[in-house]
C-alpha positions as CSV (number, residue, x, y, z in Angstrom):
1,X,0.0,0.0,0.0
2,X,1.5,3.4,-1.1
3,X,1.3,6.1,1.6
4,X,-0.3,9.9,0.9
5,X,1.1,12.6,2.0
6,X,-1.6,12.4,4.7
7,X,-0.6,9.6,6.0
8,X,3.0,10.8,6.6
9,X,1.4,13.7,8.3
10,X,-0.2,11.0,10.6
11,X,2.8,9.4,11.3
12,X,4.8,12.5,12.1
13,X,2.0,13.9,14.7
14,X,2.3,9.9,16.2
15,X,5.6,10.7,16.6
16,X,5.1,13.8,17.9
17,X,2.6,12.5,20.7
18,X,4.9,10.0,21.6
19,X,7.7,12.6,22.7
20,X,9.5,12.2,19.6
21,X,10.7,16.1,19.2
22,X,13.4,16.3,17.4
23,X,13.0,16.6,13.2
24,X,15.5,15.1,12.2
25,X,15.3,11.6,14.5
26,X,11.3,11.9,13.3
27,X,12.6,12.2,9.5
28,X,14.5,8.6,9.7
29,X,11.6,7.1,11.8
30,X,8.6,8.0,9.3
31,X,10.9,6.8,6.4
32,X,11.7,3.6,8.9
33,X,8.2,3.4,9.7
34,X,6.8,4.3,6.1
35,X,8.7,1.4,3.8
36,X,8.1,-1.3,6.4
37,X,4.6,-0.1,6.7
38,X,4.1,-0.6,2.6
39,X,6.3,-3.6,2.0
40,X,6.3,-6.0,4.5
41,X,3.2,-5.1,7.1
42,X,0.2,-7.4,7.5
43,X,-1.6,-4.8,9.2
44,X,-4.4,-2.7,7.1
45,X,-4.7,0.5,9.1
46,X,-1.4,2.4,9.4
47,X,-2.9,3.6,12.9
48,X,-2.5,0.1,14.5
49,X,0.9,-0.5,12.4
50,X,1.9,2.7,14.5
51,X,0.8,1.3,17.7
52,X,2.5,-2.1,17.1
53,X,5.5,0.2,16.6
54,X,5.9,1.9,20.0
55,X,8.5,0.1,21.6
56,X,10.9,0.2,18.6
57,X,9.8,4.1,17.9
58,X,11.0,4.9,21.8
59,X,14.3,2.6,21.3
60,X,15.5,3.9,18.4
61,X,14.9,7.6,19.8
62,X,17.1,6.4,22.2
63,X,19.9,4.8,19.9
64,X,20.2,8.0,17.4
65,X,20.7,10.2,20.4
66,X,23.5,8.6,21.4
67,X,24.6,7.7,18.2
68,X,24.5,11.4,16.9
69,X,26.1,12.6,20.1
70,X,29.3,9.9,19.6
71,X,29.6,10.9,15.8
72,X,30.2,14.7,16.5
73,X,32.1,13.1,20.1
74,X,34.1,11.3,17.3
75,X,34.6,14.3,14.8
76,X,36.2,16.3,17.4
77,X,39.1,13.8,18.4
78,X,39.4,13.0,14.3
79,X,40.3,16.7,14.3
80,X,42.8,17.0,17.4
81,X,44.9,14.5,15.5
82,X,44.5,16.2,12.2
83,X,47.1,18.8,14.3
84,X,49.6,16.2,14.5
85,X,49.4,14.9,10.9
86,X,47.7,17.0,8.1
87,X,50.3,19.7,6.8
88,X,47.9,22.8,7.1
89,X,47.2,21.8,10.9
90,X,50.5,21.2,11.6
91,X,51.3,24.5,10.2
92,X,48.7,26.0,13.2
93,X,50.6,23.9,15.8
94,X,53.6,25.2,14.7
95,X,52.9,28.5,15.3
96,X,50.9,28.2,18.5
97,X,54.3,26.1,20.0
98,X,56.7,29.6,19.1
99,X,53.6,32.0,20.7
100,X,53.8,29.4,23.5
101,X,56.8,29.4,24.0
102,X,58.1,33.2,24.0
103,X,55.1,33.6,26.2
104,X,56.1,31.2,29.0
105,X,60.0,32.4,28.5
106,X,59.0,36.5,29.1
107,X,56.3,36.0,30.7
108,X,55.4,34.8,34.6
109,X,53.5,31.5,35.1
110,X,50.7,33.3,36.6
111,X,50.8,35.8,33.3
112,X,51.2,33.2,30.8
113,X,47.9,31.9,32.5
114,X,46.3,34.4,31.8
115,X,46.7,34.7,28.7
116,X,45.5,30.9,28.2
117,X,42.3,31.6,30.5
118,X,41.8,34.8,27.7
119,X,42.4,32.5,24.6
120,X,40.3,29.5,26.4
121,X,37.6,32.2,26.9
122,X,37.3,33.4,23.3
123,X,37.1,29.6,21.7
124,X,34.6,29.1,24.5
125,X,32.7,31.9,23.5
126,X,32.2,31.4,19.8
127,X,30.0,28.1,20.3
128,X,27.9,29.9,22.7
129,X,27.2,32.9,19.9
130,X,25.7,30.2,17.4
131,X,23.9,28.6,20.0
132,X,22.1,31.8,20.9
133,X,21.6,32.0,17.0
134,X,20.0,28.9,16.6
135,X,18.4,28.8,20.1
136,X,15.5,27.7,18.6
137,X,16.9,24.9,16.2
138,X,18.3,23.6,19.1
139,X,15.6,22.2,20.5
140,X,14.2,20.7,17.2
141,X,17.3,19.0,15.8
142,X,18.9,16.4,17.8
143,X,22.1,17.1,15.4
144,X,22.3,20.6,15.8
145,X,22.7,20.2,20.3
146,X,25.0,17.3,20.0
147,X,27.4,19.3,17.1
148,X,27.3,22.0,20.2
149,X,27.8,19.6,23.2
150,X,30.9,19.0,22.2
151,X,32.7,22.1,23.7
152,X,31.5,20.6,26.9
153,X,35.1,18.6,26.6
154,X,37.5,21.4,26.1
155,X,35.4,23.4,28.9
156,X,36.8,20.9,31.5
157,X,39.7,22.4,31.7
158,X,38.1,25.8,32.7
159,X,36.5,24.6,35.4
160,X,39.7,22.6,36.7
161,X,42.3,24.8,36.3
162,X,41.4,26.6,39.6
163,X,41.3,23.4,41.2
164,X,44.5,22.6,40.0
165,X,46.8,25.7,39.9
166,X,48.8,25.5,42.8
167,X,49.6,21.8,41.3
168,X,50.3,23.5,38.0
169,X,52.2,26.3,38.6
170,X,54.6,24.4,40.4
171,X,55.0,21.9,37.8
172,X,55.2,24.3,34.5
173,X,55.8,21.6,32.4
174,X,52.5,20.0,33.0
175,X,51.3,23.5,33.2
176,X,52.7,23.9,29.2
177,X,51.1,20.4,28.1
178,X,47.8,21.0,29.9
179,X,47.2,24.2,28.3
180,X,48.6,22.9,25.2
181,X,46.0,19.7,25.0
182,X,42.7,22.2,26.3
183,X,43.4,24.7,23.4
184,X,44.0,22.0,20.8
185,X,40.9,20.7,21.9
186,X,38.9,24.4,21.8
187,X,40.4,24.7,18.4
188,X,39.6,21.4,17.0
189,X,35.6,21.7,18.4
190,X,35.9,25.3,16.9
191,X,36.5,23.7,13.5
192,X,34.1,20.9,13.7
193,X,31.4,23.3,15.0
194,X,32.4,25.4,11.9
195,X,32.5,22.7,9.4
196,X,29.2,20.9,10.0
197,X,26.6,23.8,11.5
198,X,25.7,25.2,7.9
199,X,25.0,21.6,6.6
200,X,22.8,21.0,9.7
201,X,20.8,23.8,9.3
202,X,21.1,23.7,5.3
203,X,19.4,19.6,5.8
204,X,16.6,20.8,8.9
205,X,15.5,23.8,6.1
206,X,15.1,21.3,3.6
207,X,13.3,18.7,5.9
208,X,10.9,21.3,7.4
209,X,10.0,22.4,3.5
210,X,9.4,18.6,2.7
211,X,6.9,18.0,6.0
């Protein structure tokens, strides 16, 4: 049995009633839902397909949250090795290790820090501007909060540096490497943030045109 367009319609407000909320996990479930539904259901009425359906609908919520969140979780480490291997990243490292450098060797530890809290601050801080942008995307496409959620890594070191400074300041070698690692990091979810948000919002215009 081919589906109408009103029949999608009833399986997205299903979906909708069952807590499903975010587009894009709704987009793979109707197209889940719909193929099985025409090719290989006994049932007649796509209403008691649906309700046959609930347990799977809430598990695989469940899997493609996680899943999306461990893609972007995986993105971001993909691209903190990129610094270590791809010539143009390299190139950034590079130049971060002689800034580095002649800052620890003129400046003091508690200076130097200072200036990592400042950088740390200003990667932190361009995540939180697109957020505010798509505020409202946000909390329709499961894609778009886990591409953001993965700042939450880099921010660690924010909140543990004062924990940890008297530790780190008199040990300025793990000082260096800790500072090095967080802004790697920063940088690296900077860039995935940056390479994936306009394709994101580029696929949730199209699917909200297509609903």
């Amino acid at each position: 049995m081919k589906l109408t367009k009103e029949d999608i319609k009833f399986i997205d407000d299903f979906l909708k009633n069952k807590k499903i909320k975010h587009l894009d996990i709704r987009v793979e479930l109707i197209d889940h839902l719909a193929t099985e539904f025409e090719e290989r259901s006994a049932y007649v009425f796509i209403e008691d397909f649906l309700l046959s359906k609930v347990d799977f609908i809430l598990e695989f919520d469940k899997k493609q949250k996680k899943a999306i969140h461990w893609s972007y979780q995986r993105l971001l480490w993909v691209q903190f090795a990129k610094f270590f291997y791809q010539l143009k990243f390299i190139g950034i490292l590079i130049v971060l290790a002689i800034i580095g450098y002649t800052a620890f060797n003129v400046f003091s530890l508690k200076t130097f820090s200072f200036f990592w809290l400042t950088i740390q601050a200003i990667l932190m801080l361009y995540p939180i501007y697109y957020q505010m942008r798509y505020s409202k995307t946000l909390k329709k496409v499961q894609s778009v909060q886990s591409l953001f959620t993965i700042t939450s890594l880099p921010s660690v070191f924010l909140y543990t540096f004062g924990v940890l400074k008297d530790y780190l300041f008199e040990t300025p070698m793990v000082l260096v490497l800790y500072f090095s690692v967080s802004i790697l990091l920063s940088l690296s979810a900077v860039i995935v943030i940056e390479n994936n948000r306009r394709k994101i919002i580029e696929k949730y215009t199209q699917l909200v045109n297509e609903l």
